[in-house]
C-alpha positions as CSV (number, residue, x, y, z in Angstrom):
1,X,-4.0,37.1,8.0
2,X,-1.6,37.5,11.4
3,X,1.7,35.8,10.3
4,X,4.1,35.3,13.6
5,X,7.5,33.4,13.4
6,X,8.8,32.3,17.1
7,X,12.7,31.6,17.3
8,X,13.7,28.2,18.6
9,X,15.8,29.2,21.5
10,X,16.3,24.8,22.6
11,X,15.9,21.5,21.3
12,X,16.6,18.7,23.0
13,X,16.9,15.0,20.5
14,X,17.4,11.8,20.9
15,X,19.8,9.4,19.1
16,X,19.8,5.7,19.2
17,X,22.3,3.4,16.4
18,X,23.6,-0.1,16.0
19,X,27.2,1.2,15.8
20,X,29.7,4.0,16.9
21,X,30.1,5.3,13.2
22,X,26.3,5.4,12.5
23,X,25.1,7.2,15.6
24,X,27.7,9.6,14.9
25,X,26.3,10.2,10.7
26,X,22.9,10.8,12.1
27,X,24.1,13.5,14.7
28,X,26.2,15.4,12.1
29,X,23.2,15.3,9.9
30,X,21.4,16.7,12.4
31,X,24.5,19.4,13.4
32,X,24.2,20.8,10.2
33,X,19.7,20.9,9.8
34,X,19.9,22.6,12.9
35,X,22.5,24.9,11.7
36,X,20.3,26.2,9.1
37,X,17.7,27.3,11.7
38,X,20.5,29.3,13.9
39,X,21.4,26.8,17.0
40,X,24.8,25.4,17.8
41,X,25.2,22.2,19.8
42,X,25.6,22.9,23.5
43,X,26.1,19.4,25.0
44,X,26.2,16.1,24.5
45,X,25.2,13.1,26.1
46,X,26.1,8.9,25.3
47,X,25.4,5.4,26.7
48,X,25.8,2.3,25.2
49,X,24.0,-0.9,26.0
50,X,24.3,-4.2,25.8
51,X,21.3,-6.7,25.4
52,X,21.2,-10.0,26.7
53,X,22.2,-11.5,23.2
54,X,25.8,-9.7,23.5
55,X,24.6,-6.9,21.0
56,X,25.4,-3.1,21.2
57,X,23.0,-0.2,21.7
58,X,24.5,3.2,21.0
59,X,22.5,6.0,21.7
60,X,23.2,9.8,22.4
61,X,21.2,12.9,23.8
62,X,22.4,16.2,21.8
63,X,21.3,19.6,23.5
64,X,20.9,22.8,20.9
65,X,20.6,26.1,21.8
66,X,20.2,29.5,19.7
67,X,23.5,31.0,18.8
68,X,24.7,33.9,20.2
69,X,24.2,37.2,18.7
């Protein structure tokens, strides 16, 4: 059996939460998964929107990329 491992070099995800505190739990969570598999954050991207009911829409685009060696 051939056995090949490819190294992530970027991954791109998407964020969406109700509030400030919760979008920002879900991307540390995420911080440290993707720590385990050798990428660092190398940008990140927010909006917030509001619906026609008044309510807020939170939502973030994080950028990872391989660490450095």
């Amino acid at each position: 059996m051939n056995f090949q491992l490819d190294i992530i070099q970027d991954k791109i995800e998407f964020f969406e939460a109700l509030s400030l505190n919760e979008l920002e739990k879900k991307i540390n969570e995420q911080i440290e998964h993707n720590r385990n598999i050798l990428l660092e954050v190398h940008s990140v991207s927010h909006q917030m929107h509001v619906d026609e009911e008044g309510r807020r829409l939170y939502s973030a685009v994080v950028h990872f990329k391989a660490k450095k060696r």
